[in-house]
N, C-alpha and C positions, 0 to 999 in steps of 0.2 A: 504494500500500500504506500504511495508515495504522500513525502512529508507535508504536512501542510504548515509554511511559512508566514511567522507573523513580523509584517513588517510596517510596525507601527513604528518604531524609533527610524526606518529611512524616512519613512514619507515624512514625519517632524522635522530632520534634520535636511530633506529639504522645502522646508516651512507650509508644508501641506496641512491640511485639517487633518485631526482624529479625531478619536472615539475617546481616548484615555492619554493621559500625558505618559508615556515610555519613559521606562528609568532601568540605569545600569550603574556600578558603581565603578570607579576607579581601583585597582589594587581589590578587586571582590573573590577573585582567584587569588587562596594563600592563607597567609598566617592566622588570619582568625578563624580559621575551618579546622575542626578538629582531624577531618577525614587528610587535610595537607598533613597538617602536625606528625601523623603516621608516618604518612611516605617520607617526608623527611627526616624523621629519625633512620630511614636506608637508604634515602639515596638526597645528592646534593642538588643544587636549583641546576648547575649546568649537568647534571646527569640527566633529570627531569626533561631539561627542554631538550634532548640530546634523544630522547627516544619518544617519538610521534603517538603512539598508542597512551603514554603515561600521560605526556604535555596535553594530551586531548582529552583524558578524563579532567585533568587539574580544569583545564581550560572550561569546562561545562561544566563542572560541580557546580557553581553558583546560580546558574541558568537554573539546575534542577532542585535545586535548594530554596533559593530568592524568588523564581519564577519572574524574573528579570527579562528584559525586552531585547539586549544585546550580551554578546558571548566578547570578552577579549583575550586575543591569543597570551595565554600565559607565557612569558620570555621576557628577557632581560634589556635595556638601551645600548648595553655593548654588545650584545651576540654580531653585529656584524661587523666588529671594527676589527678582530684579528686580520679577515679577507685581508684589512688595510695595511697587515703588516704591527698591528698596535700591539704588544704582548700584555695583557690584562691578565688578572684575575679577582676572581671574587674572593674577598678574604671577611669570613666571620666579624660580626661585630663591628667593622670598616666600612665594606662597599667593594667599588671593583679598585683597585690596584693595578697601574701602568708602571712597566718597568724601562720603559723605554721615551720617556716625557717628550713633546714635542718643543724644542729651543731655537731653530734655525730656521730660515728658508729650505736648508739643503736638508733638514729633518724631514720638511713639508712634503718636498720632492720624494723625497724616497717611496713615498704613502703608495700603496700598491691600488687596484682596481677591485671591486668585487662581482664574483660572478656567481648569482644566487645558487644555482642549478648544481653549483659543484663543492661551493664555499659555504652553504647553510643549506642541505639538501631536506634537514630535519624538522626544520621552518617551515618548510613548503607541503610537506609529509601530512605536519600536525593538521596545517588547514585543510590541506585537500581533506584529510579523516572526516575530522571536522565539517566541513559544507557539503560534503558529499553520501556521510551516512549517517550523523550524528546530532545535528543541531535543528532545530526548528524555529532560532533566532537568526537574526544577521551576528557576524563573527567580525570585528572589528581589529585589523592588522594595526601596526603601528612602526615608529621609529624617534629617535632621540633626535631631536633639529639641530643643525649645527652649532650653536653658541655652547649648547649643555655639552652635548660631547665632544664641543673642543676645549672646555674646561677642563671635564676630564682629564684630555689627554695633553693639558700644558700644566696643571697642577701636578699629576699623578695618581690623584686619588678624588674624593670628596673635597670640597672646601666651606671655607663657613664665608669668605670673604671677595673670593675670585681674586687675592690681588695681581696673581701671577697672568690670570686671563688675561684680564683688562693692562696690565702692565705692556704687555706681548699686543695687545690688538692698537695699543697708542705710539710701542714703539717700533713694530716692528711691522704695518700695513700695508704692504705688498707682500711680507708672509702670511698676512694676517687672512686674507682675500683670495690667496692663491690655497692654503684651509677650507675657506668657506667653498669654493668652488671643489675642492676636492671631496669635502665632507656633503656637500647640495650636489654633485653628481652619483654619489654614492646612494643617499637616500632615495634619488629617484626610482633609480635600479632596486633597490630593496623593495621599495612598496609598490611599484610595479612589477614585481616578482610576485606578492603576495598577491596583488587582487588578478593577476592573472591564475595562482593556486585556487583562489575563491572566496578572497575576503571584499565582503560588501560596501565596507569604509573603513577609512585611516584616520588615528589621531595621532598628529604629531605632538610630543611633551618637549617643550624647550623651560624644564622643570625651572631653569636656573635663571634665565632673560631677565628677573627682576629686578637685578642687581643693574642693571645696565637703566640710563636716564634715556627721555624717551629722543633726543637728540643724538647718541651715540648709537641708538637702537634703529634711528632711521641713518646714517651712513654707513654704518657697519654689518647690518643685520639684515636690515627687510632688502636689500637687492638678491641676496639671496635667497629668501622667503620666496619675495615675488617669480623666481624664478622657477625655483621647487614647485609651487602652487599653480604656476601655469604651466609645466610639464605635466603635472597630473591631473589636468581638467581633463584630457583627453579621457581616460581612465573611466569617466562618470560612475563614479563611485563620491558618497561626498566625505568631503574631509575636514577634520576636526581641529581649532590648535587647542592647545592649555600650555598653562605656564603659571608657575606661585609666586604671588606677590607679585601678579604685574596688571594690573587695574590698569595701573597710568598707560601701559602699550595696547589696551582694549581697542580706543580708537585707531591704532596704526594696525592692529588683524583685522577690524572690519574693512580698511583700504583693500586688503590682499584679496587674490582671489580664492578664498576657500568659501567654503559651506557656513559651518559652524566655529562660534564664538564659543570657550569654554570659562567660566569664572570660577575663580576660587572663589573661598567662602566674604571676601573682603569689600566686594563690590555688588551692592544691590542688584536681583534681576530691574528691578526699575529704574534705578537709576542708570544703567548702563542702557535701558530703552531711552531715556531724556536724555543722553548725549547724543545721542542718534544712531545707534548701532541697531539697523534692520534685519542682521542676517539671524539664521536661528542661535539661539543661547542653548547652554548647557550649564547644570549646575543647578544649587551650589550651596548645599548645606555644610557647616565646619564639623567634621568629624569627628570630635571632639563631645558635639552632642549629642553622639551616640550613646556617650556613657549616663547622661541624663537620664532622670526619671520621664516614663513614658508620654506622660499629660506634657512633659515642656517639648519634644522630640514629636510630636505630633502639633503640638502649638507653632511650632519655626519652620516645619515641613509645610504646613496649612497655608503660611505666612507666604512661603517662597512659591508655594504654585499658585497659590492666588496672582500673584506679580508676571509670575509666568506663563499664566492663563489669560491673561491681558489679549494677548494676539496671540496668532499663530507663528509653531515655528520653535517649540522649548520640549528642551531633555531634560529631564528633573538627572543631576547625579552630585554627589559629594565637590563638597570644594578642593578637594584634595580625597589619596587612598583612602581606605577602610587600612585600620593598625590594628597590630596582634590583640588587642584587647576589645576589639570589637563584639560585641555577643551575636552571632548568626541568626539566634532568633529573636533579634531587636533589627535584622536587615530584612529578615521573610514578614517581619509584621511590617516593617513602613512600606515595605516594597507594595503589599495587598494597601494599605491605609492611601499610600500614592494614586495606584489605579482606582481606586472604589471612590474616593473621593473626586479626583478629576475628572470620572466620566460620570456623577451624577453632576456635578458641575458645566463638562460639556454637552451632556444631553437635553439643556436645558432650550 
């Protein structure tokens, strides 16, 4: 009997009517699922996304837990930068760890190409599982935008501060550019590898951009934005950004060509409608209220899809991950409280 697909989170995201506002979380695959907690005690996150059949339960647990409107591929922002030649790892309690920092021009240059098909064959594995026997959501691919993983890879590791980024893009901007172009032809390749496997939409996370003022972010940043995002129009698939703590860059991704605006929990669904940002929003409860008592977590959910139910064209999902201390069944009640609530709202 073939699947029947519910694709109420595409037609939202691109600003079509529903029936019910569609809601997915961030980071909902993972740490707060007792059922990960297992597999993890045997095997490691790059073992996990390393074999298609595992990465493809992890990856729809939550769909059949949450009863969530979108699936996203469980995997990591660095899985594709080895292809580049980048030597990472993920080190416990850290992050990923680069041992080989990017410091030159002639560092830049070295940066190899990626060729999905051969270089992340396991990526492609998961989703096809995934869109082709397993999911009755849309499957949401993704990728790290260039500024975040070139943090990474000029720090070495995580940072609290970027100063090394920002150091390196103010002094060193024909390296800096000749990055971005290596890191924005890279990305295209990648998520055009995935929605050709079978993912239905891409969110890029450039987790880290908010460090960046919104003056550095338009000469440094968005030309290659612009670029990425108009290679993947062809694609029609719609695509997503987010980024933490960057309100102030809201208006410079509505310029871009993508789909969907993603908020963190920092900036109002309305007031990001009153600056004038038309396209569809995502977002954007602080997750952080998860640990609340139910009456207030149902009071700020109520709040945000009211704002968001304004017009057409809104993804209800966290302003940020779901963290290990989430309780799953405080995700599968707002997840139902979400839908039941918005479509007696939109039925009206």
């Amino acid at each position: 009997m073939a699947r029947v697909m519910n694709e109420t989170f595409l037609k939202a995201a691109r600003g079509e009517k529903t029936d019910y506002v569609p809601v997915w979380y961030m980071r909902q695959a993972g740490r707060s699922q007792p059922e990960y907690r297992k597999i993890k005690e045997k095997y490691s996150l790059f073992e996990i996304t390393h074999q298609p059949e595992l990465c493809a339960y992890v990856t729809r647990l939550p769909v059949e837990s949450y009863n969530v409107d979108a699936a996203i591929l469980y995997k990591d922002i660095m899985t594709p930068l080895p292809a580049l030649g980048v030597e990472v790892e993920i080190k416990g309690g850290i992050g990923p760890v680069i041992s080989n920092p990017i410091r030159s021009l002639a560092d830049v240059e070295k940066l190899g190409e990626i060729n999905p098909e051969e270089d992340v064959p396991y990526v492609l594995e998961t989703i096809k599982l995934l869109t082709q026997e397993q999911l009755s959501v849309p499957l949401i691919g993704f990728s790290g935008a260039p500024f975040t993983l070139a943090s990474y890879m000029i720090e070495g590791g995580p940072s609290k501060n970027y100063n090394k980024t920002k150091a390196f893009m103010y002094a060193e901007p024909k390296a800096w550019f000749a990055l971005m172009d290596k890191l924005g032809d890279m990305i295209v390749t990648y998520v055009k590898s995935q929605v050709k496997a079978g993912a239905k939409a891409i969110q890029i996370f450039d987790s880290w951009v908010g460090a960046l003022n919104v003056e550095d972010y338009r000469f440094f940043i968005k030309p290659i934005m612009n670029k990425i995002f108009t290679a993947l129009k062809g694609e029609n698939v719609p695509v997503i950004m987010f980024g933490v703590g960057a309100s102030h860059l809201a208006m410079e991704w509505n310029e871009l060509p993508l789909d969907v605006v993603g908020l963190d929990w920092r900036l109002p669904i309305k007031q990001a409608r009153e600056m004038g940002i038309q396209k569809t929003l995502q977002g954007n409860l602080d997750p952080a209220i998860l640990l609340a008592p139910w009456e207030v977590i149902e009071e700020k959910a109520r709040a945000i899809l009211d704002q968001g139910m304004a017009q057409s064209g809104y993804i209800f999902n966290l302003g940020h991950g779901v963290f290990p201390q989430a309780d799953p069944e405080v995700l599968k009640r707002l997840t139902t409280f979400i839908h039941d609530y918005s479509a007696s709202k939109l039925s009206r």
